[in-house]
N, C-alpha and C positions, 0 to 999 in steps of 0.2 A: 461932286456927285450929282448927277441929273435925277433930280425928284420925280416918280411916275406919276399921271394922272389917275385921282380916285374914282371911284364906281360912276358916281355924278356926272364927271368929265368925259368918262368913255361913254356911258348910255347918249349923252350929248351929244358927241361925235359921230356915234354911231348913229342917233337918229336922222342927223343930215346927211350924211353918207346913204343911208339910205334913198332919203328923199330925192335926193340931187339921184342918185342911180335910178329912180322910179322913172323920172323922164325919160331914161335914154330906154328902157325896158320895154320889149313888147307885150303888146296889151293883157296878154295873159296869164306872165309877171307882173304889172303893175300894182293892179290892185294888194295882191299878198306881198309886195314891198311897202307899199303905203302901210299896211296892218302892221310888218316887222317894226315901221319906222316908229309907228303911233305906239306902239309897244315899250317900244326904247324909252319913247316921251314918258309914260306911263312909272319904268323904273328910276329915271330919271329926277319922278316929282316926289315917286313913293319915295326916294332916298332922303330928299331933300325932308320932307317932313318927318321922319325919323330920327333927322339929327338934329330939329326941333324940339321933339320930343324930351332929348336928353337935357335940353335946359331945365335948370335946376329952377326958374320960375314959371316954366310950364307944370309941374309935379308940388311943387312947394316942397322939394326934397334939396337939403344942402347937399350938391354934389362938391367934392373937391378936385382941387387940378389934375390928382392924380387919376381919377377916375377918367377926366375928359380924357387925360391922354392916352388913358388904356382904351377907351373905346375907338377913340379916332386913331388908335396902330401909331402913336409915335412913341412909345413905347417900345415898340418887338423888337428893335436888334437888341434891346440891351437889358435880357432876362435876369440877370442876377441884381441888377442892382433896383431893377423892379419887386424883385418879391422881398428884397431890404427894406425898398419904402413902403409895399405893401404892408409886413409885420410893424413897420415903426406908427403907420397908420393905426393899425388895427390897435395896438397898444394905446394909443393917444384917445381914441375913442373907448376902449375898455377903462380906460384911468377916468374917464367922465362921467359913463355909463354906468359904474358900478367900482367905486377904489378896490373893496374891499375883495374883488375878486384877482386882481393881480397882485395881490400880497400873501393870496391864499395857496 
């Protein structure tokens, strides 16, 4: 199965693609290609520092694997046995967080 490139990869692409078309553009174009490319750059860096964010020692929040994988979509084809691990989570966490509430 050929795996697609993420949001990162195409704003990437798409900013040099831009760039490189800026030269061949007349001057009237150019400019509002440069802006689209620098644009790209812009989504490109905000993505990047978003999926920093999600570290669990940027926040001092224990995330677990299954969270990362639900954020980064390697999760979505396979919804059932996601919202399995979900509940088996959410139980593991309630059984710490409080016993006496999943016996009630």
């Amino acid at each position: 199965m050929n795996e697609h490139p993420d949001a990162g990869e195409l704003s990437a692409a798409l900013e040099e693609e831009l760039r490189q078309i800026s030269v061949l553009a007349p001057n009237e174009f150019r400019m509002r290609l440069l802006v689209a490319a620098h644009c790209a750059g812009l989504i490109k860096r905000d993505l990047a520092a978003k999926a920093h964010e999600f570290q669990p020692e940027m926040h001092g929040v224990d995330q677990t694997r299954l969270v990362q994988e639900i954020l980064y979509g390697a999760r979505d084809k396979d919804i059932v046995n996601l919202r399995t691990s979900m509940k088996d989570e959410v139980r593991e966490k309630l059984a710490v967080a409080n016993p006496g509430y999943a016996q009630a």
